[in-house]
Structure formats: structure tokens, C-alpha cells
N, C-alpha and C positions, 0 to 999 in steps of 0.2 A: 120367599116367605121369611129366610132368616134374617132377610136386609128388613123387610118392617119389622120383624120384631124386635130387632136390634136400633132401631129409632124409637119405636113405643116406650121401649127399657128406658131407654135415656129421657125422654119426659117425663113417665114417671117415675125414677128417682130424684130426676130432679127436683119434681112438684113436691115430693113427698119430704125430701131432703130439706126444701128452704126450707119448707112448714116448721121441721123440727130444728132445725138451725135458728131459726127466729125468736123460736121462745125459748127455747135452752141459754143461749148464746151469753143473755144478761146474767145468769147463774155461774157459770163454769168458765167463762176466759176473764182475764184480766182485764183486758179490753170492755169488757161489758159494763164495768164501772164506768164508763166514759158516758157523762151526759149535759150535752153544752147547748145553753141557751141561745148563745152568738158563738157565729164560726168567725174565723178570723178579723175578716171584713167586719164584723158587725163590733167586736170587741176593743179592734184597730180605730173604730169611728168614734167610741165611747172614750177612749183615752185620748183623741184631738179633744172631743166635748170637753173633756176633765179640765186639760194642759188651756183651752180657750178660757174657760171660767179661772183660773189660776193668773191667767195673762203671762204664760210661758212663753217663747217665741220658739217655734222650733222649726223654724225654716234654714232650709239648709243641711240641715239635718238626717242622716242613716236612720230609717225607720225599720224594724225588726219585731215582726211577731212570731213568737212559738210559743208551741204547747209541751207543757214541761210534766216533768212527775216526782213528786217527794218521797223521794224513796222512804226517806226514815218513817216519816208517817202512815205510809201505805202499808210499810213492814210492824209497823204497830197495831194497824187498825185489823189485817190480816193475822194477827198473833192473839186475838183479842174476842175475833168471833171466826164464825164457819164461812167458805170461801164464799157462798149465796148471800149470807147476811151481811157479809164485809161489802162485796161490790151494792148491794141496796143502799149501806150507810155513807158510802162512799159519792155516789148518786146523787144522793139527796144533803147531806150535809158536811161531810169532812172535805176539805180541799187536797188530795191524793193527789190531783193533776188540775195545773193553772195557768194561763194563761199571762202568758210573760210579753211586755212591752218594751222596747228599747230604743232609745233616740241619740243617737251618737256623733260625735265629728264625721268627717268624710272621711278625713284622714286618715283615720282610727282603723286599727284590725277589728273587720267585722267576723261577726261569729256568726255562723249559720246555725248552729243549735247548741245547745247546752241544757245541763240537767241540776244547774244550780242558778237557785236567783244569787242577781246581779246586784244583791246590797252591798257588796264590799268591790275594792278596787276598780274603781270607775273613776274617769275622768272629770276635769271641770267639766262642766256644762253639761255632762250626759242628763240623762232622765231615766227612771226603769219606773215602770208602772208592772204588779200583778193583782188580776184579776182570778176569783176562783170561777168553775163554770158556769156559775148560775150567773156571771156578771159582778160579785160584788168584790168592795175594792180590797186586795190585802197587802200590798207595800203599795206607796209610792217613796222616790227616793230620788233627791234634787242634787247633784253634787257641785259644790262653789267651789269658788278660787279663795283658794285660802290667804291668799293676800288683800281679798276683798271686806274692803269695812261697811258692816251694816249698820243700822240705825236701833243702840240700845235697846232692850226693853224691861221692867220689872219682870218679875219669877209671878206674880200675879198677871200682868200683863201675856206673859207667855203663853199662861193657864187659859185663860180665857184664847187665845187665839185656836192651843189646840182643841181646846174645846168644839169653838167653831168648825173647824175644820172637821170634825168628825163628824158633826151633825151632820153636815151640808154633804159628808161624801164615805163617810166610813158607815158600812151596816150595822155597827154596834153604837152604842152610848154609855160610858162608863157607870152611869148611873140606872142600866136597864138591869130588867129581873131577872126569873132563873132562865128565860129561853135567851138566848146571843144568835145574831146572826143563824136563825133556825137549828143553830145546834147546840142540843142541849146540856144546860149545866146545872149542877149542886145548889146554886146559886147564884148572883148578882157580880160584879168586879169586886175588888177589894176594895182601900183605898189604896190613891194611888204615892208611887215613889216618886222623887223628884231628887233629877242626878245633874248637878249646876260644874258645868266644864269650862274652864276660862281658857280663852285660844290668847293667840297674839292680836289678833284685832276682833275678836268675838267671843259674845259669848253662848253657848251651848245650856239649853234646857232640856233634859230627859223627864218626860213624863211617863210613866210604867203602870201599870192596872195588870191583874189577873183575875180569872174566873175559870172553876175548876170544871171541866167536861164531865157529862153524865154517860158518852159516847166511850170515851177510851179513858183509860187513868191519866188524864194527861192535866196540862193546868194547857190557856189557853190566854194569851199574850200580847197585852195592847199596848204600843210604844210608838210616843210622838217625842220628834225632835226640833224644837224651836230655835234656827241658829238667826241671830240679831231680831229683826221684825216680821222674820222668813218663816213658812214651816218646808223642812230640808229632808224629813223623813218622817216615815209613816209603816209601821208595820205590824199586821197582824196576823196570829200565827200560834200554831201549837206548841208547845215545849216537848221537844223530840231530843233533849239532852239524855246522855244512857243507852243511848239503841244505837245497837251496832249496827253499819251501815251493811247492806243487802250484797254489796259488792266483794264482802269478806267472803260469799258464798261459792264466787268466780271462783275461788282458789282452786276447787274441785274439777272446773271445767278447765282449767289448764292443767290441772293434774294428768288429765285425762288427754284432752281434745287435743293439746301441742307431741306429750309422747308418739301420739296414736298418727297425727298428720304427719311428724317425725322422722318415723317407723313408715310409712306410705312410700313418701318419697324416696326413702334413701331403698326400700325395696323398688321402686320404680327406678333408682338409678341403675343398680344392680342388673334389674331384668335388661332394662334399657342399652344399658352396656353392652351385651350379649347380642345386641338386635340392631342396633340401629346402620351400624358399621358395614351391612349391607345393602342398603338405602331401601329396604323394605318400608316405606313408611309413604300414607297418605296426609294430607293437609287438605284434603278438599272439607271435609265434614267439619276439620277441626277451625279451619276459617271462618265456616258458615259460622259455627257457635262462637268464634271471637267475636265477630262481627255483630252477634246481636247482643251478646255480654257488653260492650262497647258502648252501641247504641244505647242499651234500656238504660245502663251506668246512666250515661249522658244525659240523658233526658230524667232520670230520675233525679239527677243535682242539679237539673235546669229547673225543673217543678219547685225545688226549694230555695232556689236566689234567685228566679229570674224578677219576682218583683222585690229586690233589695238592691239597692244602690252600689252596687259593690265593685270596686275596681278591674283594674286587669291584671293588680298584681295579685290577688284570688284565682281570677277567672283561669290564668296562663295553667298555674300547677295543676287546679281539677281537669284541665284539657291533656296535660302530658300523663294524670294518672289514670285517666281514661283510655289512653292509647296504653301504657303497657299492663292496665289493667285486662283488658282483652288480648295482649299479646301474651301474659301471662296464660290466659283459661284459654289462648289456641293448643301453646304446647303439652300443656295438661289434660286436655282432650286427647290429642293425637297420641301422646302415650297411654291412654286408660282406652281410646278403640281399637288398638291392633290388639290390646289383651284380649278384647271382649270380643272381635272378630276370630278372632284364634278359639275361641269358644266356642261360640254360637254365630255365625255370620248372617243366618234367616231373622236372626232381631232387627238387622238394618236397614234389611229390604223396603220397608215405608218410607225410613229418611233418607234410603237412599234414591228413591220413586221420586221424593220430593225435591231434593237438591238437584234431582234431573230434569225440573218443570213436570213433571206429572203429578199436581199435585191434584185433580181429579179422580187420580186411580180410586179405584174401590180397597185395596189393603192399605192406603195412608189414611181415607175416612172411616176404614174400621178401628184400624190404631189410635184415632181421634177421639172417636166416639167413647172408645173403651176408657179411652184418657181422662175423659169428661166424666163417664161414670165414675170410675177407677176413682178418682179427686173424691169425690160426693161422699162416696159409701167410704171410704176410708175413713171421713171427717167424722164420719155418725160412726165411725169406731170408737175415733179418739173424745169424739161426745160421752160418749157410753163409758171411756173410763175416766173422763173427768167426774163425771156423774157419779161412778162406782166408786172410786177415791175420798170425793166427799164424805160418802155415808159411811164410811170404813176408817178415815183418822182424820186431822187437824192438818189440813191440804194447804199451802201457799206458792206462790211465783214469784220469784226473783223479778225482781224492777228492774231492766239491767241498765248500765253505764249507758248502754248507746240511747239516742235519743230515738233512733232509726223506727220503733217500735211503736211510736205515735206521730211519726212525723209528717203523716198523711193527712193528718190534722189543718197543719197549716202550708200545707203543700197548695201550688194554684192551679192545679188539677187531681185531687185525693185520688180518685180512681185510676188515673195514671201511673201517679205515684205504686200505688198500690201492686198494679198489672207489670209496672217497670221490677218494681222492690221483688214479688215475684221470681221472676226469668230467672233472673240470673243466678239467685242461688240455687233453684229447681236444677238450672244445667248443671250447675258444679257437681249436687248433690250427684245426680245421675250421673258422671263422670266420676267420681270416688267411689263413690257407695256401691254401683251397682255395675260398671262396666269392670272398675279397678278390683275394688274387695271382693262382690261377688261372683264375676266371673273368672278370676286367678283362682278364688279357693276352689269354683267347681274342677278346674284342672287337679285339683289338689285327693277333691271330695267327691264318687260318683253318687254318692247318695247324699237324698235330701234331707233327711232324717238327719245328718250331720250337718252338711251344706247351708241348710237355714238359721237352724238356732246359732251356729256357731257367725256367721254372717248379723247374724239380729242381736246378738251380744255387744258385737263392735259397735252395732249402729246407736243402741241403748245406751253403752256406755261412751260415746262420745258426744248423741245428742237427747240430754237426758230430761228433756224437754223444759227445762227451768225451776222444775217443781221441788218443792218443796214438805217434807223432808229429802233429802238427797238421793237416800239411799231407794226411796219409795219413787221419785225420779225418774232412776236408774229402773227400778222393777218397768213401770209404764213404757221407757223408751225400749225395754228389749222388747217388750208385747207389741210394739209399731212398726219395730223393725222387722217382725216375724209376719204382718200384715203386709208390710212394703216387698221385702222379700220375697215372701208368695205373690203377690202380686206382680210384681218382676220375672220370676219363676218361669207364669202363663202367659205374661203380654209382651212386647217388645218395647227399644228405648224408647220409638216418637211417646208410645202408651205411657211409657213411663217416665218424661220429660213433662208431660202434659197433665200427669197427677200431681207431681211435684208443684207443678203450679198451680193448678186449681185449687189444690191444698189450703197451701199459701195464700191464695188470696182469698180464701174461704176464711181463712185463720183471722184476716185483719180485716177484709172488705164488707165483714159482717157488721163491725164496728158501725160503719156509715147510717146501716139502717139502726142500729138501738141507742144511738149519739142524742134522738129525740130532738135531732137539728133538719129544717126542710133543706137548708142546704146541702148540708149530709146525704143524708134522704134521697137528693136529686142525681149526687156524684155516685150510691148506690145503683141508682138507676139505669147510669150510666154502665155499670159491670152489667148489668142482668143483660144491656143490648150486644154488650161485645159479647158476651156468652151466649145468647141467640143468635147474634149473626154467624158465628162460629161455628154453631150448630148447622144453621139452615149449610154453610161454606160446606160441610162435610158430606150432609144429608144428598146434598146434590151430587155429592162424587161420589157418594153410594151408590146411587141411581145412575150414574152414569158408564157406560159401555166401558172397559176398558181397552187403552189401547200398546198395551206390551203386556207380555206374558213369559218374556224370555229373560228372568232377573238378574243371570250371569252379566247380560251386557251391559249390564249397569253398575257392577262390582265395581269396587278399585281395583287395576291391576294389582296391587302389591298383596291382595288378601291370599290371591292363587299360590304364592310363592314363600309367605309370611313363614317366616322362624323366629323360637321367642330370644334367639340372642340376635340374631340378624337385625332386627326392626330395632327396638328399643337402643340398640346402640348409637345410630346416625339421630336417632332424636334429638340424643343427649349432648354430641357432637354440633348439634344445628344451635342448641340452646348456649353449650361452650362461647359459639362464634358470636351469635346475638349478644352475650352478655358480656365478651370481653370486647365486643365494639364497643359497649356504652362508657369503656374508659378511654382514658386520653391516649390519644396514637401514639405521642413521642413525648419526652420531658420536654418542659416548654424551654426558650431560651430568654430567661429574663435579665437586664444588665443589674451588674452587683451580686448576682445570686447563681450558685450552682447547685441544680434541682437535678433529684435520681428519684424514680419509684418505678416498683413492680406489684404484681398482682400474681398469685400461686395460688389458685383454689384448691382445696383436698380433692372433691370431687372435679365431674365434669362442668357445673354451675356450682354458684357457690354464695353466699351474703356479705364478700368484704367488699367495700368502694373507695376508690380515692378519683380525685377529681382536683383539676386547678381553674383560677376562676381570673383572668387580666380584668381588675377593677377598673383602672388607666395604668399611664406609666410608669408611674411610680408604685404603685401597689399589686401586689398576688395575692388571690387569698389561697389557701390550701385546705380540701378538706380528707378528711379520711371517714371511716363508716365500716362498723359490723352489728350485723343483721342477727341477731338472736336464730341458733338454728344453723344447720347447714345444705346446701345443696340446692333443688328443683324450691322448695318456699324459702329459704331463706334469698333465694336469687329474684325468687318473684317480687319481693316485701323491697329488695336494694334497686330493683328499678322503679321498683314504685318511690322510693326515697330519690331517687336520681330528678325524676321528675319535677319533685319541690325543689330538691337541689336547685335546678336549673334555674326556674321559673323564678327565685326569690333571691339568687345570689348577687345578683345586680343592681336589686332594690332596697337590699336593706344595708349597712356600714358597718353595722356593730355587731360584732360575732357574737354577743349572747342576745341579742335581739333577735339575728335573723335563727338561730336554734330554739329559741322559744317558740316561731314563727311555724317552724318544721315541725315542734311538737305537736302545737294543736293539731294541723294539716296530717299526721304521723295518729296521733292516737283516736281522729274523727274517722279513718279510712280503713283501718286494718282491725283485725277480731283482736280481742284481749289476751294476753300472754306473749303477744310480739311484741320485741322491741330491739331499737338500736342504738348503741354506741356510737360518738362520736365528735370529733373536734373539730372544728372551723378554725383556721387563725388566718392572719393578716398580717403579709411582709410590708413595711415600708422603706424604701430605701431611701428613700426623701431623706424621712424622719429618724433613721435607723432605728425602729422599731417593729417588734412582733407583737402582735397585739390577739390574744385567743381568749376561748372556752372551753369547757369541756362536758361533755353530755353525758357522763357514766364512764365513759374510752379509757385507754391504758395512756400514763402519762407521759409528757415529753420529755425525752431524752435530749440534754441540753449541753455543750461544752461551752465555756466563755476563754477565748483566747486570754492566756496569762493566769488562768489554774488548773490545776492537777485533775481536777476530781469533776467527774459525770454528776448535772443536777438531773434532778427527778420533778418536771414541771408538774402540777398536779391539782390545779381549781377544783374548785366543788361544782359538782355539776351529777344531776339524776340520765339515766337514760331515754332517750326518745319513746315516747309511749307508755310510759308507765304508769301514769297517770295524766290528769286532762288539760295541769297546767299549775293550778294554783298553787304545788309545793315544788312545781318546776319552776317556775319562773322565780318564788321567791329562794329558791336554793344556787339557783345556777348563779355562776361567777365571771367576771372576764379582768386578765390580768395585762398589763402592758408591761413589756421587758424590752432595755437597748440592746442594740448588737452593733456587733466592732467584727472587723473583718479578721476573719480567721473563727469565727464560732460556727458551729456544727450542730442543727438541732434533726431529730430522726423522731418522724413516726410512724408507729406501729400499729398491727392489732393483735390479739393474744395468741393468733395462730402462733406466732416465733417465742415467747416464751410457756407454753404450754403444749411445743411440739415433743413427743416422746420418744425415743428408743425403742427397742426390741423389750428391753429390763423395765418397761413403764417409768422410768424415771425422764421426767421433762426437763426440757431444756434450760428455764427459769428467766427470770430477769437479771437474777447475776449474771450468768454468763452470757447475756445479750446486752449487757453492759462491759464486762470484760470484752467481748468482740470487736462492742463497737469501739472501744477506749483501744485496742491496741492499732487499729485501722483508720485513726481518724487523719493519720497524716495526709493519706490517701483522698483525691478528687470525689466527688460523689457520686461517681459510678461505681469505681473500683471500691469504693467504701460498702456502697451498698452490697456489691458481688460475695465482696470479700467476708460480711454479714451473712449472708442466703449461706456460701458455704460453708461455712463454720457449721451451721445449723443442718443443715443434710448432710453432713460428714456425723455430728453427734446424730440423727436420727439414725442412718445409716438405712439399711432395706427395709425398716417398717414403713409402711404407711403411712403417708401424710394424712390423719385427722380433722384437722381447722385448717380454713382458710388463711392464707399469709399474706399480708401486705404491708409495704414496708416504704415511704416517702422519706428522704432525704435533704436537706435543703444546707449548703453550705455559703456563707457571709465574705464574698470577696473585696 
């Protein structure tokens, strides 16, 4: 009797749940402003249409659609009305999110997503076309060879050209009343400006119009660019000058999210230390969860390039971050289950039923089932205070940097995407949140009454769900995590792996169906069968006999035995060895050059990297890397960098080309508030030249045979991740310097001059320049030794803090 009603339950809150998920939906998520006439395919066809009628040729050509989102404008229209009334105007007339077109060399670094049109820095020949959802056009943008001479025109001649062109393809006409492209205004364009730019073999017509929005305060932006008998640009758009970007809002969620992950790890090195050193520890569970963090990874970045022309010097790095992406979230599993086995060990019994092929049993289909509710009735929580927040203050959501957040859009299976996007954060969560945090505090706390809120704090103020006001946020994410919590409390992990995701794809895969696209629509369609068939997958192991009942023999040995310094110790030990394989076995032996480096983490893992790269014979490059952070994440983030490392160092020649290369790959992959330092240089011995950049890193320490005095090499260069490129790329530098035998250059990372004493006074760069200046006579081992001890004689018995790495390279 309780298995039927425990099936009844689950269809009707499902039934009940879509109902009200369907029409709430457009009100209350951000997502709900999402409503596109043509899905990719259909938007993709209309900009061949465009580029045929133009007699563009774009064969041969990188073709690239995504769906994009204007922050500044979203952040205005959402500043302007109530969060219901914003996503209706958003709907129907403001272009918040558009439909971006791109046609590029082969050649070219493509981009898989981006949250800025491509008007500016594009190549010859490219093309960007955006379209708002309803289909109509708002850039087109042609970029010529500037060496290329066109065929004069008069400033009248121009006029009339852009003229036509609008007709024939822009939603507006300078000359139309107060409604523009359905959205409405004070009035008519102005007249227009006209801005006449002489090149060396062209010349440039700016044509310009405004019309003031009746929608938002905003003026609303029509400019055509006539270069010779060409039209070269085209764009229309709101004036979002003044508004600060959405992204200043992150500042809070690094305030928060990096101390707090920080603070996680380095207590999990700690416990870990204490535990692992007796090889108390399992891998079976924590594989199983690599392995599908892995997978979904995978297949979630296959959904978004597999129909884009994209190389293999792309394809290699997303394959090596995919593999220590999942080798990362094994070992971060395997430390957040022995805590929570050491807790409560009867939570596992479902996943561990399942990892054992019973996935029939009846306690893995009731964990299911619960899982599947558990998702539902949560969401129509967080409905309920999206709902409540409205009617109580001036509610908005952060747009954020990542594109990840619509990019199921233009994904070539959205519901996959969706289901993939899902998992894998669902496992993490349930590995930090609820194995890690909340089950060490219950050792802590035997009551709930403390146990919870103090647990739903952390969760609130790390995942404060994007909203806006911050602090109002922060109130909603404690009330979720007091919901998740209790929910965790009475069910077990598979229950609570499986809400996590349901969650999640409730979150986003709702989108599909109020897109008001049948494509959409269909890929929707597609969730409601995996979530049926899922259902009926469990209903049947409800109903079905069980066949073990003796749960012990299915334990991991190691839980019988488990102690919390025992286990956690050999973790960390495992992780040590994993991560000091991924550097170079021995210093390489290259002729001309005598190369030293080592590697000292503070902890047992740690975020410095160095790496050498045999370009051919005559060249090494040399890189070095530190990882914002120390320890269990900062080690995850440096294998993940290793990865690009690899994949791109062969391919590209020029040390600030291939670190721009790393940035994108660096700031498209990891959460915001990470980042790395770092130098690439290039020995030639050919040439005798060193040839670098520098990413943010500490600078090189330089001697030139025949003077006294240690340079201090030091480019301009921002750190890895910081941002998504356009003030990296335009900032970074790369310098070429000779070298004559007898020069001595060493680098570093700040572990050696920011190591400290007992008395907190650090080491510095003077005296890591004094060190290395009395030592340089010395070969580059003994140079390097001779460095390490200097530096652990001034630390003396304190603890090493930062990571140390120290490369050497001496000019024979």
C-alpha cells in the first residue's frame, strides 16, 4: 500500500507542479523573458538569406550561432519596472537577449560563446550579423582590408545607399513615427548626423539617427557606415552608456564563494591529513561520480561545437579538461564520502545497491522517487519566493558573465544540454554542501535546531541565488538552504543527487516550453520523456522483489575501519602524487642552456605549475603558473590549466598569442574569482634570444654577463581569468631580449618572496635577489639549492604557506 502511494504522490505533484511551473515561470525567472520566433537553425537560414541578397561569399567560412544577453540593457529595463513587467517588455519589444551570427576564417580562434557583440575587433573578411528574437536585424558588420581601395562615392550618394539598405533589411526607417521597430517611442528619429572619416584608401560615411524610447529612458540608436560604395556596418541599439555593468555585482559572490570554497579545502586538507595515511579510503563511488562528471562535461561541449568547424587545436584542450575535470570531482568526492560515512553510513545504501548492479532494488526506487518529488516541491518553494519577493521590493538577477545560462539555446540538442548542464553541478553540490558541510558539522552539532540553520547560512551566503538586492539574495538563499537541508536531513545522497538535478533542470528546461518556439517546445518534450521513462525505470523496481537484504555486504571495506585522521590523510597523499606527476620528471637537457627547477607546495596539493615545452632544436619554451588559492582547488584549476597548457603549446609561437589563447580557454571553464598567473617564454639558442610575456606573474630575475646589477624583467600583462579578453589581450605584452653566455635568468612564483618566519616578516624580493646575486657563480642546480636554502633557513620552523616554485635557466 505504501509503494502505490508513493507512485500516486509522484504523479500528482508532478501533474500539479508542471501546471504551476508553466504559468508562473514567465513571471518570476529570468529565463522567462526568453521568446524566439526562430531557433537557431531558423535564424542561421535568414542570415545566409541576408549575406545571398548582399552577394557576400561566405564559403569557406566558420559559421557560429549563439544566443547572447545584454547585460547593460537587461540591467536597465529590470531597474525600471517590476521583475513580471520587465520579462513581458523584454518579450515583446527590448532586445535583452539576440541572436548573434558569425562567419570567420578557418584559421581564426573560434569562439564558442560570448556575451559581447562582435562589432569591434574582427578580422578582414569576418561577418557578424545580430538578430533580436522576434528575427529583426540589429548589427550587421562587414570588415575589409584596409588596404583595399573602393570605388568613391559622394556624401549624398552614401545617404541614399544607406537608406536603401534599411528599407530592404532594417525594421526601422529613419523617417517612421512614434512606434520604431514595435518599440515604443516619444517620437520619430531625429535628424540624422553625418560623421565623414578619410582612411588611406577610403573613405568612411557615418550616418547616425536617434529616437527617444517610451520603454526605458533610454535614446535608441541607428547608425549606418558607408565605406567607398560598400555598406560595412549597420547597427541598432539602445544607448546603455552610464550603466554600470551587472558584473560589478560578482564582486559579492567572490567575496563570499572563494573565502568559503577556501576555508572548505584547506579544512578538508587538514581532516584529510589526519586520515588518509592509513589507507582508509574508497574510490569506488568516487569514480562512479568522475566518470559521469566527465561524460555529461563532454557531451555538454559536444552539444555546443559539434556543428562548428572548429579545429583540433580547440578540440585537444576541452578533451584534457575534461579528463582532469572529472579527475578533479573523483578526489573531492572521495574526501566529502568518508566524512559523510563516518556520519551516517545508511544514506549510501541506495548508491551503494546501485554501483553494485541492483539497480532494481526497492530502497534505490524509493530514493528515486523521493528524488523526483524532492526536485518538484522544492521548485514550487523557490516559485513561492520568487513570487513573494516581487510583491515585497524591486527584485532583479544578475545577467551573469557566463554564457552557460542560455546556451541551451543554441546547443544541437537543448534538452541534453540541459540534462548534461544539470549533473554535474547537482554532484558537486551534494559533495560540498551536504556530504562535506553538512555532515562534519553534524559531528560537530547533535541538534538540528543548530545543525540546520547554521548549515543553510553557509549555503545562502555562498549561493545567494543571483538576486538582486544582494542582501535580500542572501535572505532567499538561507530560506533554500534550510529547505535543501531538511530535505537532506530525511532522505539520503542518491535522494539528494537526484533533487539537485531535477532542480536544475526545472530551473532552465522550463525555458524550452515558454521560448514560444515549436522547436523548443519539442526539445521540451523531450525532458517530460526522460523524466517518464525514469519514472516508469524506478516504478518497476518498486514493484519488483528484492533480492539482498544483507547491506553490510555491500559496504566498502574501509567504512568498518574508518578514522577521521586515518582516511583523509592517504587522500591527500594520492592527490600529492597525481599532481606532482603532472610536472616534468627531470630538468630537460637542452644544448647551450643549463635548466634547474623545483616545485614545494605549502600543502599536500597545491596551484604552482611549471612545465617545459621542446619546440624543435633549437628552441624551449619555459612556462611557469600560479593558481589563485592554495591547495585541494587551487590544484584542481592548475591541472585544468595544464591541460591547455599542453594542447596549445605546440600550436602556437608567440608567447602572448598562445596566453591570450589560455585566457579565453581559462576564463570560459572556471567560476569567477579564479585566476592564474603566469609567464611563457621562448629560449632560442639559434637566435640567442629569449622571447616572453607575462600574465599578472612575478618578474624575471635577469643577470647579463658583464654587469653588476640583477634586472627585474617585468611586461605588462593582466592575469589569466580575469576578465574574457578584450582588455587582456589589448594589455598584454611580449618582449624579445639577447643573451650571451654567462646570463642567468630565474623564475619564480610569490611563494619565495612572500614566505615568512615565525616574526610574520616575509622573505621579500630583496632578499631573493640578494640570494640569488651572491649564488649566481654557481651551475643551476646548486644555484637553485643554494636559493630553496637561504629561504628555509630565514623561514626556519614556520610553516610553509604558498606554494614555491622556482625554474632556473642559465646561457652557456
Amino acid at each position: 500500500m505504501k509503494k502505490i502511494l508513493l507512485i500516486v504522490t509522484l504523479f500528482a505533484v508532478t501533474i500539479i507542479s508542471a501546471f504551476i511551473i508553466y504559468n508562473a515561470y514567465p513571471s518570476v525567472n529570468q529565463l522567462g523573458a526568453i521568446q524566439l520566433k526562430y531557433n537557431s537553425i531558423g535564424v542561421t537560414r535568414n542570415g545566409n538569406r541576408l549575406l545571398e541578397q548582399l552577394n557576400l561569399n561566405i564559403e569557406g567560412k566558420t559559421e557560429i550561432t549563439t544566443l547572447q544577453a545584454n547585460r547593460e540593457l537587461l540591467k536597465s529595463v529590470y531597474d525600471a519596472y517590476s521583475f513580471s513587467e520587465a520579462n513581458n517588455l523584454i518579450r515583446e519589444r527590448i532586445p535583452g537577449y539576440y541572436w548573434e551570427l558569425e562567419w570567420k576564417k578557418p584559421d581564426e580562434n573560434v569562439t564558442i560563446s560570448s556575451n559581447e557583440p562582435k562589432s569591434e575587433g574582427i578580422s578582414a573578411g569576418d561577418i557578424i550579423l545580430n538578430y533580436d528574437t522576434h528575427g529583426r536585424l540589429l548589427l550587421f558588420k562587414r570588415q575589409i582590408n584596409d588596404s583595399l581601395k573602393l570605388n568613391p562615392v559622394t556624401e549624398d550618394e552614401a545617404h541614399r545607399m544607406a537608406l536603401d539598405f534599411l528599407k530592404s533589411y532594417s525594421p526601422v526607417d529613419p523617417e517612421a513615427g512614434p512606434v520604431v521597430m514595435q518599440y515604443k517611442s516619444t517620437e520619430g528619429f531625429g535628424e540624422k548626423k553625418v560623421q565623414k572619416i578619410e582612411k588611406q584608401n577610403n573613405i568612411d560615411y557615418k550616418f547616425s539617427w536617434k529616437a527617444r524610447s517610451a520603454d526605458i529612458n533610454r535614446d535608441l540608436l541607428l547608425n549606418v557606415i558607408v565605406t567607398g560604395d560598400i555598406i560595412t556596418s549597420y547597427t541598432l541599439s539602445f544607448d546603455i552608456t552610464g550603466i554600470a555593468s551587472q558584473s560589478n555585482s560578482s564582486i559579492y559572490s567572490v567575496a563570499t564563494a572563494v573565502p568559503f570554497y577556501l576555508i572548505v579545502y584547506i579544512i578538508i586538507i587538514i581532516i584529510g591529513y589526519k586520515r588518509i595515511r592509513a589507507y582508509e579510503v574508497s574510490f569506488r563511488l568516487a569514480i562512479v561520480m568522475g566518470l559521469i562528471v566527465g561524460f555529461t562535461f563532454s557531451v555538454n561541449l559536444y552539444t555546443l561545437i559539434a556543428d562548428s568547424s572548429t579545429g583540433w587545436e580547440l578540440w585537444l584542450p576541452l578533451i584534457f579538461s575534461t579528463i582532469f575535470l572529472a579527475a578533479g570531482v573523483l578526489v573531492s568526492w572521495a574526501v566529502s564520502e568518508t566524512i559523510a560515512r563516518e556520519t551516517w553510513k545508511q544514506k549510501f545504501i541506495s548508491l551503494d545497491l546501485l554501483t553494485k548492479g541492483y539497480a532494481f532494488h526497492s530502497k534505490v526506487s524509493k530514493a528515486g522517487i523521493k528524488g523526483l518529488i524532492g526536485g518538484f516541491l522544492i521548485y514550487l518553494v523557490w516559485l513561492v519566493i520568487l513570487f513573494t519577493s516581487e510583491k515585497m521590493m524591486h527584485i532583479s538577477f544578475i545577467t551573469k558573465d557566463s554564457p552557460s545560462l542560455i546556451s541551451h539555446f543554441h546547443s544541437i540538442s537543448p534538452a541534453l544540454s540541459i540534462i548534461d548542464r544539470s549533473i554535474y553541478p547537482g554532484i558537486y553540490s551534494a559533495a560540498i554542501f551536504f556530504l562535506f558541510v553538512f555532515s562534519g558539522l553534524k559531528r560537530r552539532f547533535s541538534s538540528l535546531y543548530i545543525l540546520i540553520p547554521i548549515s543553510a547560512v553557509l549555503w545562502g551566503v555562498v549561493n545567494y541565488n543571483d538576486m538582486l538586492p544582494t542582501y535580500w539574495g542572501v535572505i532567499t538563499g538561507v530560506v533554500m538552504g534550510l529547505v535543501f537541508m531538511l530535505y537532506f536531513n530525511y532522505s539520503d545522497v542518491l535522494s539528494a543527487i537526484i533533487t539537485l538535478v531535477v532542480f536544475n533542470t526545472i530551473d532552465v528546461g522550463a525555458s524550452l516550453f515558454t521560448a514560444g518556439n515549436a522547436y523548443y517546445q519539442q526539445a521540451g518534450y523531450h525532458l517530460i520523456i526522460v523524466f517518464f521513462l525514469l519514472a516508469v525505470f524506478l516504478i518497476i523496481g518498486l514493484l519488483t522483489r528484492d533480492k539482498i537484504s544483507d547491506y553490510d555486504s555491500i559496504t566498502p571495506a574501509f567504512v568498518k575501519n574508518i578514522t577521521e585522521r586515518q582516511r583523509l590523510q592517504r587522500e591527500l597523499e594520492i592527490a600529492r602524487d597525481v599532481q606532482m606527476s603532472f610536472l616534468p620528471v627531470k630538468n630537460p637537457e637542452f644544448k647551450g642552456l643549463d635548466i634547474a627547477a623545483r616545485c614545494k607546495p605549502a600543502l599536500e596539493v597545491g596551484g604552482d605549475y611549471y612545465d617545459f615545452v621542446q619546440l624543435d632544436a633549437n628552441r624551449i619554451g619555459i612556462i611557469i603558473g600560479d593558481v589563485s588559492g592554495k591547495g585541494t582547488q587551487a590544484a584542481f584549476y592548475m591541472t585544468l590549466a595544464k591541460g591547455f597548457v599542453k594542447a596549445l603549446s605546440k600550436t602556437v609561437s608567440s608567447p602572448s598569442e598562445f596566453l591570450i589563447k589560455i585566457n579565453e580557454l581559462f576564463y570560459e571553464n572556471v567560476e569567477r574569482g579564479t585566476f592564474i598567473s603566469m609567464i611563457y617564454g621562448i629560449f632560442d639558442v639559434k637566435d640567442h634570444t629569449l622571447t616572453f610575456s607575462r600574465a599578472g606573474h612575478n618578474p624575471v630575475i635577469a643577470k647579463h654577463s658583464g654587469k653588476k646589477e640583477l634586472e627585474l624583467l617585468n611586461p605588462v600583462g593582466l592575469a589569466l581569468g580575469l576578465e574574457k579578453g578584450r582588455i587582456f589581450n589589448k594589455t598584454i605584452k611580449e618582449i624579445k631580449i639577447d643573451t650571451h653566455p654567462g646570463d642567468a635568468f630565474v623564475f619564480y612564483t610569490d611563494g619565495f618572496t612572500e614566505a615568512m618566519n615565525r616574526f610574520k616578516m616575509e622573505f621579500t624580493e630583496t632578499r631573493l635577489t640578494e640570494s640569488i646575486s651572491k649564488n649566481l657563480e654557481f651551475p643551476a642546480k646548486e644555484l637553485l639549492d643554494k636559493t630553496i636554502a637561504d629561504v628555509d633557513s630565514f623561514i626556519g620552523k614556520a610553516l610553509q604557506h604558498d606554494d614555491m616554485t622556482m625554474v632556473v635557466v642559465k646561457v652557456e
